[in-house]
Backbone as CSV, one residue per row, in Angstrom:
resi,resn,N_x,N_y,N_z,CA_x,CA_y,CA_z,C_x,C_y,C_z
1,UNK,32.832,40.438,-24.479,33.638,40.040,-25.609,32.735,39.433,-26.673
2,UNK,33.403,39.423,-27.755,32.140,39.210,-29.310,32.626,37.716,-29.205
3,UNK,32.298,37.208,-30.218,32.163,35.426,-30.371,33.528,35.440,-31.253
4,UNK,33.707,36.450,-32.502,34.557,36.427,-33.182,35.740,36.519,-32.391
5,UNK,36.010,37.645,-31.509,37.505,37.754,-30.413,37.468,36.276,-29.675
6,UNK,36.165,35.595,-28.963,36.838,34.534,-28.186,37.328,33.127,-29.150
7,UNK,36.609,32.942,-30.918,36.946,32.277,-31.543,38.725,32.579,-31.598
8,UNK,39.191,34.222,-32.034,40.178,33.837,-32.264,41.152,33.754,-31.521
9,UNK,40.800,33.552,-30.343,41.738,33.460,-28.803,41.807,32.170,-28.657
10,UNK,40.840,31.393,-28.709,40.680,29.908,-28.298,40.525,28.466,-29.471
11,UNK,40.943,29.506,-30.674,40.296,28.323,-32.126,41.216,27.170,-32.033
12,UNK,42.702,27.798,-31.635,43.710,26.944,-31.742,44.473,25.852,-30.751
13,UNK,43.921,26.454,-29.783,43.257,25.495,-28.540,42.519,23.870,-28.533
14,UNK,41.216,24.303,-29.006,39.644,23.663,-29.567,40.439,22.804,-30.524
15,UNK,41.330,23.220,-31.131,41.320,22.663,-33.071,42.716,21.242,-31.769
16,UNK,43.640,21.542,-31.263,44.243,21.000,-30.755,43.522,19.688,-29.937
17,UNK,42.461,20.244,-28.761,41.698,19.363,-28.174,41.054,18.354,-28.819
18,UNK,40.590,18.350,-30.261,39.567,17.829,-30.953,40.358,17.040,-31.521
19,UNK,41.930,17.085,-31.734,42.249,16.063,-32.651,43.093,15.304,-31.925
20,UNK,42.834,15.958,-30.389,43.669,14.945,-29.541,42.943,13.598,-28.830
21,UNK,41.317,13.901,-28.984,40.657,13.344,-28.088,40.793,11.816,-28.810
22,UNK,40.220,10.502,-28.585,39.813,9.392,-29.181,38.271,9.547,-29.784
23,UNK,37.557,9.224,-30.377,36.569,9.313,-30.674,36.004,7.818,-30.911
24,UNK,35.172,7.587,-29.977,34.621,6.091,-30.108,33.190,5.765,-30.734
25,UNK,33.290,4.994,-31.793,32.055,4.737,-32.192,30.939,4.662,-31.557
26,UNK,29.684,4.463,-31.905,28.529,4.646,-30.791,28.227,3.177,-31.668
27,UNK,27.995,1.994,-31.075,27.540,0.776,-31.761,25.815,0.924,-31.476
28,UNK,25.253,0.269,-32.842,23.786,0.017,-32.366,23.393,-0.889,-31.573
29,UNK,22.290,-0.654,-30.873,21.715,-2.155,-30.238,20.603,-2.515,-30.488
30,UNK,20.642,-3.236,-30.186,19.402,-4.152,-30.669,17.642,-3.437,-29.882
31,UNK,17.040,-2.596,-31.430,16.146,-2.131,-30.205,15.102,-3.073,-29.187
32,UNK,15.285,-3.992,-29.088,14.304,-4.731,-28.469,15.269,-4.269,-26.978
33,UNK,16.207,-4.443,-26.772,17.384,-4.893,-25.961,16.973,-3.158,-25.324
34,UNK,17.249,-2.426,-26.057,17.218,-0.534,-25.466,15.902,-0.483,-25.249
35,UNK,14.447,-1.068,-25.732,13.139,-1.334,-25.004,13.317,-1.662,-23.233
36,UNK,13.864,-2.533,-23.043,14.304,-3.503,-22.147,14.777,-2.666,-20.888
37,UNK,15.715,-1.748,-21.375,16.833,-1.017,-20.629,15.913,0.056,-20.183
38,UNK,15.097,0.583,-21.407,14.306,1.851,-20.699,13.281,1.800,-19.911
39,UNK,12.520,0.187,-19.894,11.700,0.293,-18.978,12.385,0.035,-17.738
40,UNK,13.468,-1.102,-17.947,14.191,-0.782,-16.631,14.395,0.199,-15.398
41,UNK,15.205,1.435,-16.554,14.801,2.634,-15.676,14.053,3.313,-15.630
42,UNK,12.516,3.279,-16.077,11.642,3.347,-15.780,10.914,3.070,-14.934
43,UNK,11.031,1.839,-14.638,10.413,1.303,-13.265,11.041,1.458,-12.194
44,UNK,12.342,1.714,-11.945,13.060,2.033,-11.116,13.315,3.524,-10.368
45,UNK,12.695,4.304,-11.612,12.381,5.272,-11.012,10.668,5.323,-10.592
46,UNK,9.688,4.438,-10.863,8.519,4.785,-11.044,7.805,3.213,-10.303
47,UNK,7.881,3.104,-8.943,7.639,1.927,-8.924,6.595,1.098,-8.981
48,UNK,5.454,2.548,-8.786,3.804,2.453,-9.221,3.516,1.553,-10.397
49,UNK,4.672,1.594,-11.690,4.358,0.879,-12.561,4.408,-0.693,-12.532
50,UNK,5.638,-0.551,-11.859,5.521,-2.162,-11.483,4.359,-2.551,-10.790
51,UNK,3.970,-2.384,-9.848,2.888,-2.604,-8.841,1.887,-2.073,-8.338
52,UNK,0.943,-1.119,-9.209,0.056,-0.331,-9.280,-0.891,-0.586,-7.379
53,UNK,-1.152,-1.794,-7.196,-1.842,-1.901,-5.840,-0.837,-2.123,-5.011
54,UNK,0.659,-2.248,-4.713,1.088,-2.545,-3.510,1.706,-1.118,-3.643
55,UNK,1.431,0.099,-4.500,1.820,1.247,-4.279,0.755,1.707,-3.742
56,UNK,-0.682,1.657,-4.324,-1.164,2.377,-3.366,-1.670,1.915,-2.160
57,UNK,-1.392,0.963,-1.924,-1.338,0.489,0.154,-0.835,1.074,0.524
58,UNK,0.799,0.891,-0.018,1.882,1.735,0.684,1.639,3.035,0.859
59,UNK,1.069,4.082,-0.096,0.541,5.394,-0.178,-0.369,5.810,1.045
60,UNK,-1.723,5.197,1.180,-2.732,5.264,2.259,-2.169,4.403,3.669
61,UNK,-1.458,3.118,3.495,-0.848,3.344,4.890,0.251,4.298,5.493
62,UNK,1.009,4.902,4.636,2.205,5.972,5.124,0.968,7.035,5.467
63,UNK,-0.349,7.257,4.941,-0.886,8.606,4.857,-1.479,8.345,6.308
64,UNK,-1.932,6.835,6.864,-2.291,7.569,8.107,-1.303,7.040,9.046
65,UNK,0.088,6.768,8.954,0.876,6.792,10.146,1.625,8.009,10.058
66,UNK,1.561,8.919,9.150,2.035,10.096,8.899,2.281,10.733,10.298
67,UNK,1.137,11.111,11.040,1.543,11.557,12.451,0.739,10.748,13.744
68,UNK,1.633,9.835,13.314,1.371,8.347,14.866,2.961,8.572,15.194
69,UNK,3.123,7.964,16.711,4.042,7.913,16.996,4.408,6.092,16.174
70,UNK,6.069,5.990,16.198,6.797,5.168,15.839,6.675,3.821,16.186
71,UNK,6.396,4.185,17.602,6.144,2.827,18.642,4.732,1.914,18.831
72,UNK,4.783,1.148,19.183,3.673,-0.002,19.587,3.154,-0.479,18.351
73,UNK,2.096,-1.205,18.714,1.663,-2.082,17.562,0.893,-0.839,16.748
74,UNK,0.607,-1.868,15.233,-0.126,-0.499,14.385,-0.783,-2.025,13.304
75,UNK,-2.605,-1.714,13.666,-3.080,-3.307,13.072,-3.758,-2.378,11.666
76,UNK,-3.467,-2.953,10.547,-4.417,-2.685,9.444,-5.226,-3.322,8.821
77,UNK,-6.093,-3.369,8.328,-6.923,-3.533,7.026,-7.314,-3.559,5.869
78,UNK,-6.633,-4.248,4.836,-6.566,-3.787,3.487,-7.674,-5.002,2.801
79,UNK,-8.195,-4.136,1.864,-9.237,-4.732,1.043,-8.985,-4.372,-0.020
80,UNK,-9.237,-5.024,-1.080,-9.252,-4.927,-2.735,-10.665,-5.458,-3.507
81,UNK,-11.173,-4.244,-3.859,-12.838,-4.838,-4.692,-12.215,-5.073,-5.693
82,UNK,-13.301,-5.840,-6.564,-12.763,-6.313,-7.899,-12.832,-5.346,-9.114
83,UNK,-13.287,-3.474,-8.702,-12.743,-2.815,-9.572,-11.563,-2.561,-9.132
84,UNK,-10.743,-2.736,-8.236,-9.412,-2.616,-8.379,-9.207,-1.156,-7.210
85,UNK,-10.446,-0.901,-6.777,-10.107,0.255,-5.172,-9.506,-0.778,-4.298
86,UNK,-8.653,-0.037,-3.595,-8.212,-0.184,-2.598,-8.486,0.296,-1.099
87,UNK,-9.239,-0.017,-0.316,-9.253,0.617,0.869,-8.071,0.016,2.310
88,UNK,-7.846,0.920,2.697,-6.891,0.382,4.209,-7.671,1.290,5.370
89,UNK,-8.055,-0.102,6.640,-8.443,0.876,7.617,-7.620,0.266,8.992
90,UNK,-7.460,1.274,9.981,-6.396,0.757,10.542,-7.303,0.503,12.032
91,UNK,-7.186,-0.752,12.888,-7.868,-0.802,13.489,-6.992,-0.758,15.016
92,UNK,-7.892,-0.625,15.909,-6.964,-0.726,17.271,-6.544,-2.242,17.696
93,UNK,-5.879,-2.423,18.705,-5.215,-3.767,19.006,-6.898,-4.587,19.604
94,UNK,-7.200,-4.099,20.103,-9.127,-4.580,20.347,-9.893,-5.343,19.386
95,UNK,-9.558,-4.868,18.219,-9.996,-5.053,16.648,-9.413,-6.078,16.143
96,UNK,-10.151,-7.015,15.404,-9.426,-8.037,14.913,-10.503,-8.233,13.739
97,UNK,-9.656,-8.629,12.295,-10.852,-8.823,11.233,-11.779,-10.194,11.809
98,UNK,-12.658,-10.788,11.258,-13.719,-11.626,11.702,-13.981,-12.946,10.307
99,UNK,-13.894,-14.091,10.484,-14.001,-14.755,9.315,-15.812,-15.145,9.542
100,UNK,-16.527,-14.082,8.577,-17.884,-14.230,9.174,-18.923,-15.409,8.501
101,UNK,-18.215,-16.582,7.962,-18.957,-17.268,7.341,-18.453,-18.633,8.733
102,UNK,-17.722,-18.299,9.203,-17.031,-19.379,10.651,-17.969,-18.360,11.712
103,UNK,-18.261,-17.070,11.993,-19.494,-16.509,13.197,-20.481,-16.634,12.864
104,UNK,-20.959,-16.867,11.789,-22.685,-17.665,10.958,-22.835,-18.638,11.895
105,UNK,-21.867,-20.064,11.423,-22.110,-21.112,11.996,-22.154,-21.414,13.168
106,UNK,-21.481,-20.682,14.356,-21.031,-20.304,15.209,-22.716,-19.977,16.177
107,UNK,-22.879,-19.028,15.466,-24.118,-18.345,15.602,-25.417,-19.365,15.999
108,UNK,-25.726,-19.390,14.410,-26.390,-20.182,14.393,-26.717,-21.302,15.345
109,UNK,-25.537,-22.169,16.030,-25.837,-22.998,16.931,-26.367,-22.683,17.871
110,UNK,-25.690,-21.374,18.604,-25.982,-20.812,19.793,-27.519,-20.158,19.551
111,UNK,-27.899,-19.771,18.115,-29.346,-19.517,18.321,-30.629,-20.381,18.445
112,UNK,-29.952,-21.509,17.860,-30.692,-23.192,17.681,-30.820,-22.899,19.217
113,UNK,-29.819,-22.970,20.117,-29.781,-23.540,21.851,-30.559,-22.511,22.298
114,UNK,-30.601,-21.155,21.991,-31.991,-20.130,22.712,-32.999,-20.623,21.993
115,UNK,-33.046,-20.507,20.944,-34.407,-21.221,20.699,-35.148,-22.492,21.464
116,UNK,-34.772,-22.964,21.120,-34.888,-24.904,21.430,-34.902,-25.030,22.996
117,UNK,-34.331,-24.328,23.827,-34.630,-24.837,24.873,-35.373,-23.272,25.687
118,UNK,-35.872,-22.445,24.942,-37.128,-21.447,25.418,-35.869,-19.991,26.254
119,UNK,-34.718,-20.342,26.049,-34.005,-19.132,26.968,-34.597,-17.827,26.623
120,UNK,-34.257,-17.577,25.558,-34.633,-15.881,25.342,-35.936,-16.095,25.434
121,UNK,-37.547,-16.824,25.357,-38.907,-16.283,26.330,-38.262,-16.049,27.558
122,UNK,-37.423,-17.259,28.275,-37.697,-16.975,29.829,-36.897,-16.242,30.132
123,UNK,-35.902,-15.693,29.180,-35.292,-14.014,29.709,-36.255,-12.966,29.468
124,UNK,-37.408,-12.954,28.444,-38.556,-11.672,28.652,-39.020,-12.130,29.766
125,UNK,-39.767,-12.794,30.092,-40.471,-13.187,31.319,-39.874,-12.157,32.189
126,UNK,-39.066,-13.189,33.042,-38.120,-12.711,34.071,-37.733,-11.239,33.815
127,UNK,-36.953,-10.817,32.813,-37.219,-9.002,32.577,-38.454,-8.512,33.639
128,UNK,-39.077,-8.976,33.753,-40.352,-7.900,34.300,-40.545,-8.124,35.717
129,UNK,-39.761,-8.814,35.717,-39.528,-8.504,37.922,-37.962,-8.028,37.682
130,UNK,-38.275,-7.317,38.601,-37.056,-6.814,39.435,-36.069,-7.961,40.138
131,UNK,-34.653,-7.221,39.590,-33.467,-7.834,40.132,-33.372,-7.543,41.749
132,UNK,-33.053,-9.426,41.899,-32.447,-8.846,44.355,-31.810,-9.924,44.125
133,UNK,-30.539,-9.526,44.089,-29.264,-10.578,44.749,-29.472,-11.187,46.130
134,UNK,-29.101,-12.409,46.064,-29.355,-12.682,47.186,-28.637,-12.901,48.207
135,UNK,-29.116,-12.489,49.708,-28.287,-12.198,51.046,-28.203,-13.276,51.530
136,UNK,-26.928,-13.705,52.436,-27.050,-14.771,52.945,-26.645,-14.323,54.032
C-alpha cells in the first residue's frame, strides 16, 4: 500500500488521537541538576568509574577463581604501586603475607646469637664427621 492510501484510511483516526491526548509541558531543569542525574546513570551503569582500583581487583580476582571450585578457603594478595598497577596473587592456605621489617628484627637477633656464641663455625666443624645416633 502507498503512504497516500494509508494517510487516507487512517488521517481521521490520527487527527482524532492527537487532539484527544493531554499534552504536557516538558519544564527545564536546572542544568547543573541534569549534570548530576547523568552521571548518576552513568556510574550506575559503569562502575569502573566510580572506583577505577576496586574494579580492577574485582576483575583479576573473578579472573583467577573463574575455574576454582566454590568451596574452601581462597587467600589473596593485592598490591597497589604508586603508578596505580594493580597486582593480585592468590596464595595457598600455607602462605601467609610476611611483615618483613618485624622478620629483619627478628632475624637479626637470632643472627647476633649464631654469631656471638660461634654456632654456625661449630656447625661447619662438626659437618665433616659423620652422623651416628646413638644406641643405647
Amino acid at each position: 500500500a502507498k503512504y497516500s492510501q494509508l494517510l487516507s484510511i487512517h488521517f481521521e483516526e490520527a487527527k482524532q488521537y492527537l487532539e484527544s491526548i493531554n499534552v504536557v509541558e516538558k519544564v527545564e531543569s536546572d542544568p547543573l541538576q541534569r549534570l548530576e542525574n547523568l552521571l548518576d546513570r552513568v556510574s550506575s551503569r559503569y562502575p569502573a568509574l566510580e572506583n577505577p582500583l576496586a574494579y580492577e581487583i574485582a576483575q583479576q580476582v573473578g579472573e583467577k577463581l573463574k575455574y576454582q571450585s566454590p568451596n574452601g578457603p581462597k587467600n589473596f594478595g593485592i598490591s597497589i604501586q604508586e603508578s596505580g598497577a594493580v597486582a593480585v596473587h592468590q596464595y595457598t592456605s600455607h602462605h601467609t603475607p610476611v611483615n618483613v621489617v618485624q622478620l629483619r628484627e627478628k632475624f637479626n637477633q637470632l643472627w647476633d646469637f649464631l654469631h656471638k656464641d660461634e654456632v654456625l663455625e661449630l656447625g661447619k666443624v662438626l659437618k665433616r664427621f659423620p652422623y651416628e645416633p646413638i644406641r643405647g
